[in-house]
N, C-alpha and C positions, 0 to 999 in steps of 0.2 A: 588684716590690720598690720602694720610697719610698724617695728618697735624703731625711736630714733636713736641713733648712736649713744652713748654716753657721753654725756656735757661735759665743756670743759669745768665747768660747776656744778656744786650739785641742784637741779630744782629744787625753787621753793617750795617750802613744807605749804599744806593751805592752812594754817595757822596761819592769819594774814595781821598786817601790822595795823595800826589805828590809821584809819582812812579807809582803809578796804571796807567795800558790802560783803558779808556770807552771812548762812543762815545761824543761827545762836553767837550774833555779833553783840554784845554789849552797847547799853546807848552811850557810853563814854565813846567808843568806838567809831559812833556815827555820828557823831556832837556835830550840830553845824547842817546837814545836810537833810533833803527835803525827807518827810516820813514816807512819801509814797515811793522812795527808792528802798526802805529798810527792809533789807533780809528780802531783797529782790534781786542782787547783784552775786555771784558767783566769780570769783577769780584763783585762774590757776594756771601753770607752764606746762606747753604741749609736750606731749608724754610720748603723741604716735605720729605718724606721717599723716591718718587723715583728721586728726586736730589742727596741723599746720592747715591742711588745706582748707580749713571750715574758715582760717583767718583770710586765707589768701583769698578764696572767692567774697569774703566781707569786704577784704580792699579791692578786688575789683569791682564791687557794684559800686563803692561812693568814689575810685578813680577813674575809671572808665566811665560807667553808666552817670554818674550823677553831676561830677567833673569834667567829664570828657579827653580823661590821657589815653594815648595811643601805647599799648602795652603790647608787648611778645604774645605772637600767641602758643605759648605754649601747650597749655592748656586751656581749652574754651572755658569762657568764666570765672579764671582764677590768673592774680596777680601773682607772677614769678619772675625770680631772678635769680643772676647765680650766689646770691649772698645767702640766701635763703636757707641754703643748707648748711651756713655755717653759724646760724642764731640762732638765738632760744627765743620762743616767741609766745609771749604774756597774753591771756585771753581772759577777756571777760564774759560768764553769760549771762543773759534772761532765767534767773531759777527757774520760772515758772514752764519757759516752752525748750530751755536748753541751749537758743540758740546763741550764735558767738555776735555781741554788739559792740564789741571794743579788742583793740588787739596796738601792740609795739612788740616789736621786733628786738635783737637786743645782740650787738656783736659785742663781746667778749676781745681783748687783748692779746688772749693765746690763741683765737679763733681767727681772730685780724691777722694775725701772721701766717695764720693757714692758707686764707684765701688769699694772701699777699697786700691787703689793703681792704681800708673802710669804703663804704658808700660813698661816702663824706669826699673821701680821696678823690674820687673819678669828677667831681664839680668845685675842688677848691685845692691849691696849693696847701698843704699841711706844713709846713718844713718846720713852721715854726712850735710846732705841739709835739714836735719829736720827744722831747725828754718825758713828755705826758704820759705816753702810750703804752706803760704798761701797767698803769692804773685808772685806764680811760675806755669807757665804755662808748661804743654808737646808737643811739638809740634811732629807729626809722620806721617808716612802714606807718604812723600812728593813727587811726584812722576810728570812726565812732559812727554806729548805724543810722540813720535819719531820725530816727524816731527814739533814740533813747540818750538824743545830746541836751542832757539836765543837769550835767556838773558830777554828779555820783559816779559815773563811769569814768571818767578823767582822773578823781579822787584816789578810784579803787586803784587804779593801774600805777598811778604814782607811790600809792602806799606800799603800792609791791614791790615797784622800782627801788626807792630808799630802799626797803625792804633787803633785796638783794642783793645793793652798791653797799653795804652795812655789814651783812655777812660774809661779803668775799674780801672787804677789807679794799674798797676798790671807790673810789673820791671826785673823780671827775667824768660828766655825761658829755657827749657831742651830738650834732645834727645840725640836716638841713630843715628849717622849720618854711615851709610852704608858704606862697601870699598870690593869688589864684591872679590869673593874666586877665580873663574877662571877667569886664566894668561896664554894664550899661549897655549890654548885647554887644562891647565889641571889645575885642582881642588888644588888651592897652596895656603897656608898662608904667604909664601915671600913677596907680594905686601904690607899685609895689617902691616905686621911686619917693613918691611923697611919705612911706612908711617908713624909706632906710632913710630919711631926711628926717624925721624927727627922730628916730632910734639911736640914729649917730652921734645924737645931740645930749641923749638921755642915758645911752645903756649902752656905747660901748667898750670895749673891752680894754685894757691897757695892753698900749703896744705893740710888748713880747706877744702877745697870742692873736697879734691882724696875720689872717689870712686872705690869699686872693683866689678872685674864682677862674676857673679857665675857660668859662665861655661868659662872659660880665653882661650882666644887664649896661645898655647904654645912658647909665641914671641922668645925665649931664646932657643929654638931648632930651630930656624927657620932663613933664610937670609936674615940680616935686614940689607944691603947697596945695594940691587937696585937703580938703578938709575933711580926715578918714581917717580911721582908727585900727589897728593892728585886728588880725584875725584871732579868735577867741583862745589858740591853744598858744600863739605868741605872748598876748595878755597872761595868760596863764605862768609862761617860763617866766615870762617876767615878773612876775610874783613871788616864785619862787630863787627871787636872785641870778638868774642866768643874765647874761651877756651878749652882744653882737659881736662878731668876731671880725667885720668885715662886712664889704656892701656884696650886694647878692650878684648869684648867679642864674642864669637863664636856663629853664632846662625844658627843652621844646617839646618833646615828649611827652611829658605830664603838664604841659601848659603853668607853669607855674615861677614865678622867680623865688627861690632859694636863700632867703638868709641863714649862713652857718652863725650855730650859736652853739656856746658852752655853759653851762651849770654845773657847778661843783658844790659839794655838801658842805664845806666849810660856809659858803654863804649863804645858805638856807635859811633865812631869818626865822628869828626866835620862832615867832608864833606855829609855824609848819615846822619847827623842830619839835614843837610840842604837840604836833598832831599826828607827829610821825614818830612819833617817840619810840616806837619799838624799832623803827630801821635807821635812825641816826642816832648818831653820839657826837 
């Protein structure tokens, strides 16, 4: 077993904030979420090398096998890259069989400078987030087992999140949030064009924080009034106040077009301030 380096932070304690599942959770705790998840969910930050790896093989079954992205092989079965060892990466499990059903990745600031750049970086101009980035976390990687996407596992991971943007004194999250290329057995950018066509409209961001991507979906040849609804984890930032930063990027690899987005705590609306109440202020 591989002890990991020393974080540029300290791991969260599993004292987990309101939203997280763990076992002797309080029902304030879990207000709102279904009982057949209660004191079934475990969350904690990988501690060793092969905790990383129990996430990294979860994200290759639902990227590769279930998705269909073309990944490195570097190791059979597991999703890697070279960010990977410079995040801390959030894991949820199954109490009952242990295993990892939910997992984000999570680069750090001082860790961004390490590796000379975010994920984010390699698929979108930043320039404009410059002054951000040193209270600006990347969140990536976010992925949820087939069989346990009910809501509570998203909860738990986000509780953790605030959680730990709360304790380092650290205010703003980024990413590429995913919107899948195949529609109706075939490989189409209509979904993701007709999505940044209503998002543009509704959610995004001012201005000062448009970024551009370096390989653009071609949205403007493409049919942007389907009649389709964002995928459930975009639905979700956007709930929780997040933004579009900018129309997406293409990213051929994992088949998917890319919208960057930002959420920042200050606009965490009331009610998920109150359910996260232990990791915001």
């Amino acid at each position: 077993m591989k002890e990991i380096p020393n974080p540029t932070f300290d791991l969260s304690p599993i004292q987990l904030p309101r939203g997280s599942l763990h076992p002797g959770a309080t029902q304030n705790q879990i207000d709102g979420l279904p009982r057949r998840v209660q004191n079934t969910i475990q969350v904690s930050w990988a501690k060793h090398q092969d905790e990383v790896r129990e996430a990294q093989r979860l994200r290759y079954t639902v990227f590769a096998n279930e998705l269909g992205a073309r990944l490195p092989k570097t190791i059979a079965g597991h999703d890697i890259d070279l960010f990977d060892d410079y995040c801390e990466h959030l894991l949820v499990r199954d109490a009952n069989s242990g295993q990892v059903i939910g997992t984000y990745r999570v680069l750090t600031p001082v860790q961004a400078q390490r590796v000379g750049s975010t994920y984010s970086d390699t698929e979108f101009d930043l320039t404009r987030l410059r002054a951000m980035r040193n209270r600006m976390v990347e969140l990536g990687r976010s992925c949820v087992h087939i069989d346990h996407r009910h809501g509570g596992v998203i909860m738990a991971l986000w509780g953790a999140l605030f959680e730990f943007m709360n304790r380092n004194r650290l205010d703003t999250m980024i990413g590429c949030a995913s919107i899948p290329m195949l529609h109706n057995g075939m490989v189409s950018g209509d979904v993701a064009a007709s999505i940044w066509h209503q998002l543009r409209q509704s959610h995004l961001a001012d201005i000062q924080y448009h970024v551009r991507p370096r390989l653009a979906l071609p949205v403007d040849q493409l049919e942007q009034h389907l009649p389709v609804e964002p995928p459930a984890l975009i639905k979700g930032y956007l709930r929780l106040g997040a933004k579009v930063l900018g129309a997406p990027a293409w990213d051929p690899d994992f088949n998917t077009a890319d919208l960057p987005m930002m959420m920042r705590t200050v606009d965490l609306p009331a009610r998920y301030k109150k359910h996260f109440s232990s990791g915001v202020q």
